[in-house]
C-alpha positions in Angstrom: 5.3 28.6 -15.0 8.6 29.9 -13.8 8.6 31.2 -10.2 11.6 33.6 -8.7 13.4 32.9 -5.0 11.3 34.9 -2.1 8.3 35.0 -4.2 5.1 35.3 -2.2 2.6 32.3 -2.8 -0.2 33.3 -5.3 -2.7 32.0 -7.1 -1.4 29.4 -9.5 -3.8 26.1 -11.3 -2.2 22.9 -10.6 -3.4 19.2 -11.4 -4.8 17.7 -8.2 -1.6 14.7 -8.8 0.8 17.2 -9.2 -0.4 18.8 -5.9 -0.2 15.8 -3.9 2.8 14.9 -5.5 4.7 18.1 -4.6 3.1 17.3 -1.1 4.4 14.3 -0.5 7.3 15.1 -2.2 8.5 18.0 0.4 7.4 21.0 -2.1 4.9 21.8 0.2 5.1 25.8 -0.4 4.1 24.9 -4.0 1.5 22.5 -2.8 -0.4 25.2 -0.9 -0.4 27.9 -3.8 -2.3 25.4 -5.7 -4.7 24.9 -2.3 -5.4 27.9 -1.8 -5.7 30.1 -5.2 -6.0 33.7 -4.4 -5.7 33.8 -0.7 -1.9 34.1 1.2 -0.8 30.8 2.8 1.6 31.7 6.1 4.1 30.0 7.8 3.7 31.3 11.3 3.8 35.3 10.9 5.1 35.8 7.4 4.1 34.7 3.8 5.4 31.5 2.2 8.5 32.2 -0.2 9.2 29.7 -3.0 12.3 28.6 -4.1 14.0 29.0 -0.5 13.2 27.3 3.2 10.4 29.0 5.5 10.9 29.2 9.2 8.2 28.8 11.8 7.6 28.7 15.3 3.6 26.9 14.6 1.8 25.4 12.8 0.8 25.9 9.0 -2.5 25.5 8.0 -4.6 26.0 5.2 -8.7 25.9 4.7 -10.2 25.7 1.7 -13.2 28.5 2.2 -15.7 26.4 -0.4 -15.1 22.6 0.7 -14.8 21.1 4.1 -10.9 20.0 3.3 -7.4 21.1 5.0 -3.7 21.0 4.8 -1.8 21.5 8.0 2.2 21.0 8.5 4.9 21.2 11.2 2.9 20.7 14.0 4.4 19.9 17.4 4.1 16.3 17.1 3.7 15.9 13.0 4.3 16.9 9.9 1.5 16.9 7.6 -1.7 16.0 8.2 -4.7 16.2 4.9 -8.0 16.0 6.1 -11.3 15.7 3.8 -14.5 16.0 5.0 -16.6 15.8 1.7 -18.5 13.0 0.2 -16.4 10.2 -1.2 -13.0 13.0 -0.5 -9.0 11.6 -0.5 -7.2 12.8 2.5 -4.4 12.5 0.9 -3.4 10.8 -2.3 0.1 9.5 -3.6 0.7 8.4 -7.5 3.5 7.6 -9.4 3.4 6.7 -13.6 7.3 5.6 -14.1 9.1 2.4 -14.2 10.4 1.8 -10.3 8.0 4.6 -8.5 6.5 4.5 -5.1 3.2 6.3 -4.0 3.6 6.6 -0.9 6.7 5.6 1.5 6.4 5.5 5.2 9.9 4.8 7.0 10.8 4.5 10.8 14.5 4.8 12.6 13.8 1.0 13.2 12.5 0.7 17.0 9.8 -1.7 18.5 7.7 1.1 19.2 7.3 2.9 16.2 5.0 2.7 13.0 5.9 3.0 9.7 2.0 2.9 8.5 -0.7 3.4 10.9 -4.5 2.7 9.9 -7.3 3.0 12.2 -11.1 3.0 11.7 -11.6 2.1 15.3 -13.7 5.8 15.5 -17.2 5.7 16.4 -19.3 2.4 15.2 -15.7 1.0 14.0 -16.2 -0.4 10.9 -14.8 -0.2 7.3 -11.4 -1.1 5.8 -8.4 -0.1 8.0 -6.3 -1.1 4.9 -8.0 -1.9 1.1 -5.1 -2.8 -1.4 -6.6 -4.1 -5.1 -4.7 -5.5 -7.9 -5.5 -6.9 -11.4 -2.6 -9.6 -12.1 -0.2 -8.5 -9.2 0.2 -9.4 -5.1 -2.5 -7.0 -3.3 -0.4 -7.2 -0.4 3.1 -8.2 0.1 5.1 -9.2 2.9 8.3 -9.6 3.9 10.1 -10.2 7.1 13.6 -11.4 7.5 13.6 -12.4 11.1 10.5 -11.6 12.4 6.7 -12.2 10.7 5.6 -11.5 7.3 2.4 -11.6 8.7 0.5 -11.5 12.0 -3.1 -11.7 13.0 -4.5 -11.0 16.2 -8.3 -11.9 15.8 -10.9 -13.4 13.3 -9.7 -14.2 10.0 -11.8 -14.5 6.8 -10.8 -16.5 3.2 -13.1 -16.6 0.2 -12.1 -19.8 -0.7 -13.0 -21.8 2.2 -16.2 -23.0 4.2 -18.4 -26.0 5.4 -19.5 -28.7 2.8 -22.2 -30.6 3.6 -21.8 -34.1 2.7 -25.7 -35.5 3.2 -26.0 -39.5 4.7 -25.2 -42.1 2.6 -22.9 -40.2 0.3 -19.2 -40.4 0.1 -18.3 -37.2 -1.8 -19.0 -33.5 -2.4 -18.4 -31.5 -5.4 -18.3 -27.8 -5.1 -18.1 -24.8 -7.4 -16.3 -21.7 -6.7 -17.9 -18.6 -7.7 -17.2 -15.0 -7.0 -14.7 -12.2 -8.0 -11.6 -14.0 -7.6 -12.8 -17.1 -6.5 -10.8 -19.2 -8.9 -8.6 -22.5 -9.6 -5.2 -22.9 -11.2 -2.9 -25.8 -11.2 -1.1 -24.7 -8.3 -4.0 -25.3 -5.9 -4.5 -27.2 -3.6 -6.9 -28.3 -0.9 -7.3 -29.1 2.6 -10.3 -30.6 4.4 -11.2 -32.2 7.7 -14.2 -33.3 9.0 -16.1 -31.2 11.7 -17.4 -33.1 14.5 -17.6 -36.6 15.7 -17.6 -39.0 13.1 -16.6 -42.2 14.2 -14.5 -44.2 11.3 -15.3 -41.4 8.6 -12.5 -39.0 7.6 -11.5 -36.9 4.5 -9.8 -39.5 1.7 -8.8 -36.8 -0.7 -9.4 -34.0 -2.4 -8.6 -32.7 -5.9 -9.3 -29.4 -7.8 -10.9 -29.1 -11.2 -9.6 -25.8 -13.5 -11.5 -26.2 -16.1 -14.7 -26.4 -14.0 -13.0 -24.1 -11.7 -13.9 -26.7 -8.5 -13.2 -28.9 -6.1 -14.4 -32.6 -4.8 -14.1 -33.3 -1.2 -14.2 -37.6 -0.7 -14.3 -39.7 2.2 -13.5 -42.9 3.2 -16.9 -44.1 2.8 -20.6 -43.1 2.6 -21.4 -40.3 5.6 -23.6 -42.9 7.9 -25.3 -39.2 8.7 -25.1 -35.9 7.4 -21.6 -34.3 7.7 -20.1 -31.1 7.8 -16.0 -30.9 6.3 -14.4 -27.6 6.7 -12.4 -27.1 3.3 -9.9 -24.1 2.0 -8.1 -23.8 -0.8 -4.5 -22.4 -0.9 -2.2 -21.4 -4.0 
């Protein structure tokens, strides 16, 4: 639909990807015509216009009257925040379908103090994913430092492929299978094991991986004189 300069904003149906697209984008006058259907967004004390720049000394909001959701820009300290408060809601949602595109960008001047990305969950009982990134054949997460890390943990870390073996007295080997959603074995594996404890004159021999069974065998030295535990991981 074609749209004149100094138009008021109206009631227009958009696609929910092309309103978070025009969002994200900067098109935000066009974002909330699609928001708010028949009711007048305002930047400060005067109507949104299309097609040209709005001036405002406050913030712009907009409340969706039948669901719990809102859009407010130009605060004094930020730009844009989305906020939904309905069952399984998107505060705000970034998509791309072309060769080369980003979803979502987040960029900093380059200080120590600032943020690129912030995610918190820290709010009342604190739990959830702070960050959730899936993949079917790609890198989940990718990172990349030139001078400082690529990546840093501060606090308990978790691996799917790792644990305690038991090794029980009087045998010299364990054989375990991986199972699980992405719990597998390629060629490129590899793993390491050490025993946990005190176990005089027993240590890990080798290890080797098994594709086709998709598992790996932990050996010692010699038969456990008692029941051993060997921590084990696998890394590609």
């Amino acid at each position: 639909m074609a749209e004149t300069k100094g138009t008021t904003v109206g009631s227009v149906g958009r696609t929910r990807r092309a309103l978070l697209g025009g969002a994200v984008a900067g098109g935000a006058a066009i974002a909330m015509r699609s928001v708010v259907g028949t009711d007048r967004a305002r930047a400060g004390n005067h109507p949104l216009q299309t097609g040209e720049s709005n001036d405002s000394t406050a913030e712009t909001g907009l409340d969706r009257t039948d669901v719990d959701v809102n859009l407010a820009m130009c605060g004094n300290d930020y730009g844009l925040i989305a906020r939904s408060h309905v069952v399984n809601g998107i505060g705000l949602q970034g998509a791309v379908d072309q060769t080369g595109g980003t979803g979502v960008i987040g960029q900093t001047s380059g200080d120590s103090s600032q943020i690129a990305v912030l995610a918190d969950t820290s709010a009342n009982d604190g739990e959830g994913y702070a960050v959730k990134a899936i993949t079917k054949n790609g890198a989940a997460l990718y990172g990349e430092a030139i001078g400082g890390y690529a990546l840093q943990v501060q606090g308990v870390s978790w691996f799917s492929r790792s644990g305690k073996a038991l090794i029980a007295q009087g045998k010299s080997s364990k054989t375990l299978t991986l199972t699980g959603h992405g719990n597998y074995i390629t060629n490129d594996s590899f793993v390491v094991a050490t025993v946990q404890g005190t176990a005089t004159g027993v240590w890990v021999r080798s290890c080797s991986t098994n594709v086709n069974g998709n598992s790996i065998t932990i050996r010692l030295n010699k038969a456990a004189p008692a029941d051993l535990r060997v921590g084990w991981i696998v890394i590609d």
